[in-house]
PyMOL commands that place a pseudoatom at each C-alpha (Angstrom):
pseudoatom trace, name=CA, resn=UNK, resi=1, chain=A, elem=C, hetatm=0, pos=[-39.268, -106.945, 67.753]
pseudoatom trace, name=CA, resn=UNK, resi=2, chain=A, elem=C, hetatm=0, pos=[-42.247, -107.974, 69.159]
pseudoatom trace, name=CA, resn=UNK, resi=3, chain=A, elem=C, hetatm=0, pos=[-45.474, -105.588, 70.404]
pseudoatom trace, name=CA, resn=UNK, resi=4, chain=A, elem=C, hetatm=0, pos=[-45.211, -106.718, 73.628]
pseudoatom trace, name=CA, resn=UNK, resi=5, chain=A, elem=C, hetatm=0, pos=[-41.284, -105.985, 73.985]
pseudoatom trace, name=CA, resn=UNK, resi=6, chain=A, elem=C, hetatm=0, pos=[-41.768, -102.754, 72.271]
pseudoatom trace, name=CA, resn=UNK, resi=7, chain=A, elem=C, hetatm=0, pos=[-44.703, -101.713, 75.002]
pseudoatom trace, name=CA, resn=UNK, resi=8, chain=A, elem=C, hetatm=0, pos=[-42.640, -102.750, 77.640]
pseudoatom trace, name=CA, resn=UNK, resi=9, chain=A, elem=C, hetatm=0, pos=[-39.880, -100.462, 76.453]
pseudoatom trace, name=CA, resn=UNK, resi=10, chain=A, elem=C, hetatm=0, pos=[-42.318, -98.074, 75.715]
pseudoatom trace, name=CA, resn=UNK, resi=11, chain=A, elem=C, hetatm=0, pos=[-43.442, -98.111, 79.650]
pseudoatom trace, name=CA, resn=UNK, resi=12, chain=A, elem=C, hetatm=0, pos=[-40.017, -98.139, 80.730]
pseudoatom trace, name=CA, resn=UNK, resi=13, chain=A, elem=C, hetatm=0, pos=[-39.060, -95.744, 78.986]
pseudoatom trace, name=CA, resn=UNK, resi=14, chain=A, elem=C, hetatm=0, pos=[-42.148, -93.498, 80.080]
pseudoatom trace, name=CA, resn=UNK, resi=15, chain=A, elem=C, hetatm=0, pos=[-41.710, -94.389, 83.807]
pseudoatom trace, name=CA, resn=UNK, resi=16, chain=A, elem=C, hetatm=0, pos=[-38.520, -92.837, 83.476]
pseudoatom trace, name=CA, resn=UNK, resi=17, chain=A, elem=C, hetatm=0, pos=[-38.969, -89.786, 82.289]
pseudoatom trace, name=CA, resn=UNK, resi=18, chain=A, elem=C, hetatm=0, pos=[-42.190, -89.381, 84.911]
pseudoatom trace, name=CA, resn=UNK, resi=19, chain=A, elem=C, hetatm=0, pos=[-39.256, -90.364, 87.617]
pseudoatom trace, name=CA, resn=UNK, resi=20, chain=A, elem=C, hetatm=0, pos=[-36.827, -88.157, 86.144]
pseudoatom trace, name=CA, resn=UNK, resi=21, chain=A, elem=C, hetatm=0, pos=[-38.973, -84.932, 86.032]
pseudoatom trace, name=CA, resn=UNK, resi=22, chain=A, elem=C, hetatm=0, pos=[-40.683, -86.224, 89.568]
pseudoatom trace, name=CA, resn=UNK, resi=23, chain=A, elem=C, hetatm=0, pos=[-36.570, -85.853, 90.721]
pseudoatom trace, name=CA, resn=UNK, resi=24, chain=A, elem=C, hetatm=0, pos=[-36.175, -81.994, 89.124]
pseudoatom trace, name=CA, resn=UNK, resi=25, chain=A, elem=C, hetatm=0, pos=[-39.697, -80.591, 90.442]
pseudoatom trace, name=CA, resn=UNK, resi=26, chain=A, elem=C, hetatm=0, pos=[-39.282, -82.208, 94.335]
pseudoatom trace, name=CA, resn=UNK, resi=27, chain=A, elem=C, hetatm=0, pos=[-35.302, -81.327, 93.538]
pseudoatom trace, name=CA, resn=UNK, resi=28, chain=A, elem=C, hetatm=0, pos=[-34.897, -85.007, 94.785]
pseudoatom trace, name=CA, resn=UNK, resi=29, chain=A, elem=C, hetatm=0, pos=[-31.362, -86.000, 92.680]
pseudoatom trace, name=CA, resn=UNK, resi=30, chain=A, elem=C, hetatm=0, pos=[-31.413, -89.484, 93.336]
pseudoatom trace, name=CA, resn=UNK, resi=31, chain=A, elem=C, hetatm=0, pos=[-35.071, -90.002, 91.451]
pseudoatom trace, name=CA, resn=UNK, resi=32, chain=A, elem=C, hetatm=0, pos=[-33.800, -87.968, 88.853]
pseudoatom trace, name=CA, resn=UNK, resi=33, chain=A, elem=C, hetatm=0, pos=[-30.793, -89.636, 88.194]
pseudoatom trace, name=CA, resn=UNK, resi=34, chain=A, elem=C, hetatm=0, pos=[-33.272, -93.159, 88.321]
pseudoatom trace, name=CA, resn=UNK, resi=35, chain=A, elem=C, hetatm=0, pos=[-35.285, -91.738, 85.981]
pseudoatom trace, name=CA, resn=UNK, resi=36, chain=A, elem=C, hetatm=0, pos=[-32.578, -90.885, 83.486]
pseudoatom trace, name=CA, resn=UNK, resi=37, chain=A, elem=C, hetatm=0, pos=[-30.865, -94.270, 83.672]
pseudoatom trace, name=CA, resn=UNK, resi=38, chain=A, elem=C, hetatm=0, pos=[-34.436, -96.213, 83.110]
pseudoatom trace, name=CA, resn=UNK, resi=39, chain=A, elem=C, hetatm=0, pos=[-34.695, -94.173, 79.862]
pseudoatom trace, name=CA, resn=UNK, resi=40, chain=A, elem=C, hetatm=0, pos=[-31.230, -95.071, 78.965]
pseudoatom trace, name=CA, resn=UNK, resi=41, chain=A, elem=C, hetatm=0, pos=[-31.511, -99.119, 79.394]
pseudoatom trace, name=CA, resn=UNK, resi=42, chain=A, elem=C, hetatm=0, pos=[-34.837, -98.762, 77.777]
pseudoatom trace, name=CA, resn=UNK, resi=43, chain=A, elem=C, hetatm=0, pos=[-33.266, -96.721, 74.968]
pseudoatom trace, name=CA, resn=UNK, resi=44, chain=A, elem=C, hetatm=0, pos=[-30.249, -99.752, 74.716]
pseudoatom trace, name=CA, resn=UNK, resi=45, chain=A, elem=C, hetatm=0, pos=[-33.191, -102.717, 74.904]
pseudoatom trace, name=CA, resn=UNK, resi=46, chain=A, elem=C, hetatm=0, pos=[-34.955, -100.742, 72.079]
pseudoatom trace, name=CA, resn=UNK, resi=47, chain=A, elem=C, hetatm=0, pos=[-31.595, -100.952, 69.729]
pseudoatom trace, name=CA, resn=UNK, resi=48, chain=A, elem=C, hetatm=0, pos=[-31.024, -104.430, 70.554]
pseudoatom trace, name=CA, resn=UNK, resi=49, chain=A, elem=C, hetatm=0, pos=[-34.191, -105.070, 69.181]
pseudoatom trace, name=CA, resn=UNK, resi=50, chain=A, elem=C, hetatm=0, pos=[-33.784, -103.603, 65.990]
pseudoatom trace, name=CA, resn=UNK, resi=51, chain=A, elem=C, hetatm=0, pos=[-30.354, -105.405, 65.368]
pseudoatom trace, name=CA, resn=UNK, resi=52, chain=A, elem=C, hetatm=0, pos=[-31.586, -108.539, 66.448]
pseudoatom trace, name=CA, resn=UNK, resi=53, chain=A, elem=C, hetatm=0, pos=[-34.629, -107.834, 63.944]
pseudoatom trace, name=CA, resn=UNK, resi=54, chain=A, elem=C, hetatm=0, pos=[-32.122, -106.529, 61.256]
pseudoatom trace, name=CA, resn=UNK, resi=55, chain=A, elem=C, hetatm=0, pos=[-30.711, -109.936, 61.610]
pseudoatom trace, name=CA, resn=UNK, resi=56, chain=A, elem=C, hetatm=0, pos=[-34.047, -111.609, 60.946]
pseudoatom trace, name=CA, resn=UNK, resi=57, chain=A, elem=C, hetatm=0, pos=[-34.467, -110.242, 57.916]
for i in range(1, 57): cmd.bond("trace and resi %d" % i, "trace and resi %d" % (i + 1))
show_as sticks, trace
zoom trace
């Protein structure tokens, strides 16, 4: 996995979870729901990562 893919999954990943608690505090559902599924396709990019570096190996 390289830096710059784990940064960008990193932001991602952080975006979302600024979106998702953005959603609960202005009790806007729609940004919260965003929020959660940025985290989760970051999450999923993260462990393709690590199986396509487990393969590397």
């Amino acid at each position: 996995m390289g830096i710059d893919d784990k940064i960008r999954n990193a932001t991602e990943d952080a975006s979302g979870k600024v979106k998702e608690h953005t959603g609960r505090a202005t009790d806007n559902e729609r940004l919260e729901a965003e929020g959660r599924n940025d985290q989760a396709a970051a999450n999923l990019k993260q462990a393709g990562e690590k199986v396509k570096d487990a393969f590397k190996s």
